[in-house]
N, C-alpha and C positions, 0 to 999 in steps of 0.2 A: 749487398746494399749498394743502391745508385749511388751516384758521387752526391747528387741532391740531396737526396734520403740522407746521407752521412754526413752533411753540414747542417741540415735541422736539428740532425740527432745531437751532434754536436754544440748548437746554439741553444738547444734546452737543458742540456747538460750543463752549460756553463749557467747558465740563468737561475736554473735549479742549486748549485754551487756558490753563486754569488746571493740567493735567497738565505742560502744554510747562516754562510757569513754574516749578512747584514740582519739575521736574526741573534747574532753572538753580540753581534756589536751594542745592540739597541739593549740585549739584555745587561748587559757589561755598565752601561750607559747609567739604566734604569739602579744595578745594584747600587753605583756611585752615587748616586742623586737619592738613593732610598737615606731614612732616616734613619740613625740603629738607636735601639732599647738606651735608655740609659742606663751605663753600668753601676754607679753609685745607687741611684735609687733601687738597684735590684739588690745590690747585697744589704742595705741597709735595710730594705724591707725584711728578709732572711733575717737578719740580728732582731728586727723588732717583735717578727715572730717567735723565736727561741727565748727572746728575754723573758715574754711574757706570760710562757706557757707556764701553768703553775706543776704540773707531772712529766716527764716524760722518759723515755728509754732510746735506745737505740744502738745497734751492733755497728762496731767501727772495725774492720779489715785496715789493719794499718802496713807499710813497710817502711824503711830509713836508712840511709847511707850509712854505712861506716867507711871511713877513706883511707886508706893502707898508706904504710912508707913510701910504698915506690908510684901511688895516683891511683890506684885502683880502687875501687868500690866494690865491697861486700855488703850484700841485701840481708838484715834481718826482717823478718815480720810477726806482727802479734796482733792477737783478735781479744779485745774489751768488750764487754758489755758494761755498758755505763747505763744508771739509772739516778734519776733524779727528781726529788720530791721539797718544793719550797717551803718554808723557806730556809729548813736547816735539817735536810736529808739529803746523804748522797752514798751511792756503793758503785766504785768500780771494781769488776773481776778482771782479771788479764792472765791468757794465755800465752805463754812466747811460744817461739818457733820451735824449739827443745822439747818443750810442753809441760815446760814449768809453768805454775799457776802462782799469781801475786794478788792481791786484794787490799782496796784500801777504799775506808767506811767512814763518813760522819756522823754522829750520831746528835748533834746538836749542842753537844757538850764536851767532846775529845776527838781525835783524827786515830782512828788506827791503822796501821799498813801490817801487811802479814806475808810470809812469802812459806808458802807451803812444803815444796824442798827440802829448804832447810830448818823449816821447822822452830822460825824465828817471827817476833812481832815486837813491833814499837807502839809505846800511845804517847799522845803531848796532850793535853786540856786544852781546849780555846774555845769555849764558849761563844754563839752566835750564828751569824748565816752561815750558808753554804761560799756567800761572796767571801766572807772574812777568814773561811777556813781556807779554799782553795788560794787566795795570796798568802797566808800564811804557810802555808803546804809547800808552797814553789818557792817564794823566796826566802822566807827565812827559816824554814827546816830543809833549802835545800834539795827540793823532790821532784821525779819527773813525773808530770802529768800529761801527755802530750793533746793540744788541742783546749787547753784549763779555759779559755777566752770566752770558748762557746756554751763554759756552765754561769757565766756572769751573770746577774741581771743587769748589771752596767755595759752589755755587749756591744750596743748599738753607741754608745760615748767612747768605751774604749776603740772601735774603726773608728768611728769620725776621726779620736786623737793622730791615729799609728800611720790609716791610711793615707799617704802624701797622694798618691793619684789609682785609678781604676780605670779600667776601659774594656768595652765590648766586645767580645771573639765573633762568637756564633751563637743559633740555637742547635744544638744537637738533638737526634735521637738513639742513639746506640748505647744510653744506660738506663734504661728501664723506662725511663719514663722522659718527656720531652721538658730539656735541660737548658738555660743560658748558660751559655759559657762566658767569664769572664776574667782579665788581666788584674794584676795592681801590683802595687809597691809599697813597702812599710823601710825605713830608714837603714832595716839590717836584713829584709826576707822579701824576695819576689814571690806571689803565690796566684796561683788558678781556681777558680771556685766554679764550680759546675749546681746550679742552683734550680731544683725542680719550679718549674711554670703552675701557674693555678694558686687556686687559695692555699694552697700550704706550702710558701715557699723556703724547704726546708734543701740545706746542701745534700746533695747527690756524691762529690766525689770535690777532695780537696786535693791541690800537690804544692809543698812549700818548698821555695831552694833558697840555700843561707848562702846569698853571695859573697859575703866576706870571710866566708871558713874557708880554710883551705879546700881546693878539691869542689867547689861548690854544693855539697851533698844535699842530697833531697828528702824530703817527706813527703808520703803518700796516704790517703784515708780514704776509701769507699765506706759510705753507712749504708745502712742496711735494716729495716725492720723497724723503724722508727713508731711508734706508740704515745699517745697524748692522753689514752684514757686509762693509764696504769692507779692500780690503786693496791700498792703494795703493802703487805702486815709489814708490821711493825721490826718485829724480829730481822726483815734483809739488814736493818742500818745495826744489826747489834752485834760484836762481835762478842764471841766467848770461846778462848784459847781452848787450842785442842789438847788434849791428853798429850807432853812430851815438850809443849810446846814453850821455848825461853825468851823469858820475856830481855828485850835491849834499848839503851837507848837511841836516840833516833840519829846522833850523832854516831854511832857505828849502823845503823839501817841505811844512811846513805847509802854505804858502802855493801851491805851484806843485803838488805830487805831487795831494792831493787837495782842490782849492778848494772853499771853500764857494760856492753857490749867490749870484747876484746876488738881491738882495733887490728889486730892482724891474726890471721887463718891459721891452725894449727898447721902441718907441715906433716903430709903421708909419707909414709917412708924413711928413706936417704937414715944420715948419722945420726 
């Protein structure tokens, strides 16, 4: 190539190079000056659609820190099916990681919890909604329900209360279906809401971190299979103890029906 040839070559190369750029720039530009979704109005929309729905089901893939003596974090996970019928029906099943099976059922007029294993069941009476049993379920029987906020019909008051701020990530596509992602803060848990686009804006995939626990540990939920036109018999919300099965009460079911997670890892081998 002539020395001329090799300076045109040269001058469109650069031309072509500074076109790549200054098309970075403008889009860079364009991002910043774009307007983003607003984050509050998308989740509260989600809450207002979940409060309202009068049936529905859906599969939760869960996992959750446990934080060891020395900082480390051990992942359990367990997979629920929660079903729920207004306004004083509910059944969750839950499998852990072991592949113990636990269950616990409204029926409109008692709470039972059951844990298969061992072959144990609590009841307590408390006539009413599904609202009235699940706060009575969590705080004063004590019980984990992980996610209990999303069976409320009060969904959408109880965020406005909790939520101090939200704010807008992205939109994704890499969980099924085209997702807003977004931030917030509630006074004791930072959490991520991944919230399907379209008319049913229902959560995709939650992750909540308890910053003030030691260890900052995390929770995790992908749903899954989500269903509005369930019309379950009667029988799912009824429980009726199995052959063997002892009945306790709920102040030892704390402790036996559904235990919490050892905090540190048995130890292979050694003495």
């Amino acid at each position: 190539m002539s020395g001329f040839m090799a300076r045109v070559h040269g001058y469109f190369k650069t031309v072509g190079a500074l076109t790549l750029i200054a098309g970075a720039v403008l889009a860079m530009v364009a991002a910043v000056g774009e307007k983003k979704p607003d984050a509050r109005q998308i989740m509260m929309r989600m809450a207002d659609y979940l409060s309202k729905a009068p049936n529905w089901s859906v599969t939760v893939h869960s996992a959750y820190d446990a934080v060891q003596p020395d900082g480390a974090k051990v992942e359990w996970n367990d997979v629920r099916k929660v079903t729920l019928v207004r306004p004083d029906r509910l059944r969750v099943e839950t499998e852990r990681s072991d592949g113990a099976h636990t269950l616990v059922v409204f029926d409109g007029k008692q709470i039972t919890t059951f844990d298969e294993r061992a072959k144990v069941y609590a009841q307590a009476p408390h006539p009413g909604t599904v609202d009235d049993a699940v706060v009575y379920f969590v705080r004063d029987l004590g019980m984990r329900l992980p996610l209990a906020v999303l069976l409320l019909s009060r969904f959408p008051e109880e965020l406005q209360q909790r939520v101090q701020s939200v704010n807008y990530v992205e939109k994704t596509m890499t969980l099924g279906v085209p997702a807003d992602h977004i931030v917030g803060r509630t006074a004791t848990v930072d959490f991520q809401l991944w919230i399907a686009e379209g008319d049913r804006p229902l959560p995709v995939r939650a992750v909540l971190t308890y910053r003030n626990a030691p260890g900052q540990p995390q929770f995790r939920a992908d749903f899954a299979d989500w269903n509005f036109d369930i019309e379950p018999l009667e029988s799912l919300f009824t429980f009726t103890p199995p052959e063997g099965a002892k009945k306790i009460p709920f102040a030892t079911a704390v402790a036996k029906v559904m235990p919490a997670r050892p905090r540190q890892p048995a130890k292979q081998g050694g003495k």
